[in-house]
C-alpha positions, 0 to 999 in steps of 0.5 A: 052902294056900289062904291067904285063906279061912285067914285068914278063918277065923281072923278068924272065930274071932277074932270069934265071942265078941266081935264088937264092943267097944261099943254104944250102946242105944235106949230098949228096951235094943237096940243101934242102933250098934256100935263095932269098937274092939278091944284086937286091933287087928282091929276094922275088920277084923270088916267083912269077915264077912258078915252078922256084925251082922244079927241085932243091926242088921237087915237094911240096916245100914250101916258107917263106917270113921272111924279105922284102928283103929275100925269103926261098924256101925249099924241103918238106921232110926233116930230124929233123935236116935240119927242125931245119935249116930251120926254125932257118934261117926263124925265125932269118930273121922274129925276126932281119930282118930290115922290118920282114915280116911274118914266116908263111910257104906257098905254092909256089902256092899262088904267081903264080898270072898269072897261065898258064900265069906265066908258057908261060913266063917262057918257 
């Protein structure tokens, strides 16, 4: 059994109704930052689908993993103000969450572990 892509699968459905759990929205009702904090406890696990939020953050968005049980997906243009929130929403998770893990930014690339793979499963 290949036991990997089985599992990516899996996450897929897992993801396909609900990819994220939160969003915050700018003045024309368009999120520009997402929360993986999910009941199933497979939020931050969501990071590893390729391209799972470019239809709702574009292109360049970028990702945090503040605390073990939450992810931060968020679009790369933002205003002064839509930046202060993201990064108030990171930062709170790091420095209160119960297992903080990093408030490092990252490229959503860096988790794509199965590449090409990665992207046949989600289609």
């Amino acid at each position: 059994m290949d036991w990997k892509s089985q599992a990516m699968r899996n996450l897929a459905a897992l993801s396909e109704n609900r990819p994220w759990a939160g969003e915050k929205c700018d003045e024309t009702g368009k999120p520009f930052v997402l929360a993986l904090l999910h009941d199933d406890a497979m939020g931050p696990s969501r990071l590893l689908l390729p391209h799972l939020f470019e239809e709702v953050l574009g292109r360049g968005y970028h990702v945090a993993i503040p605390e073990q049980t939450c992810a931060v997906a968020y679009r790369a243009d933002l205003t002064a103000q839509e930046l202060s929130d993201v990064n108030g929403m990171i930062n709170g998770c790091f420095a209160h969450g119960t297992e903080p893990m990093s408030a490092d930014r990252f490229d959503p690339a860096e988790f794509w572990i199965f590449g090409d793979r990665g992207d046949a499963i989600l289609s």
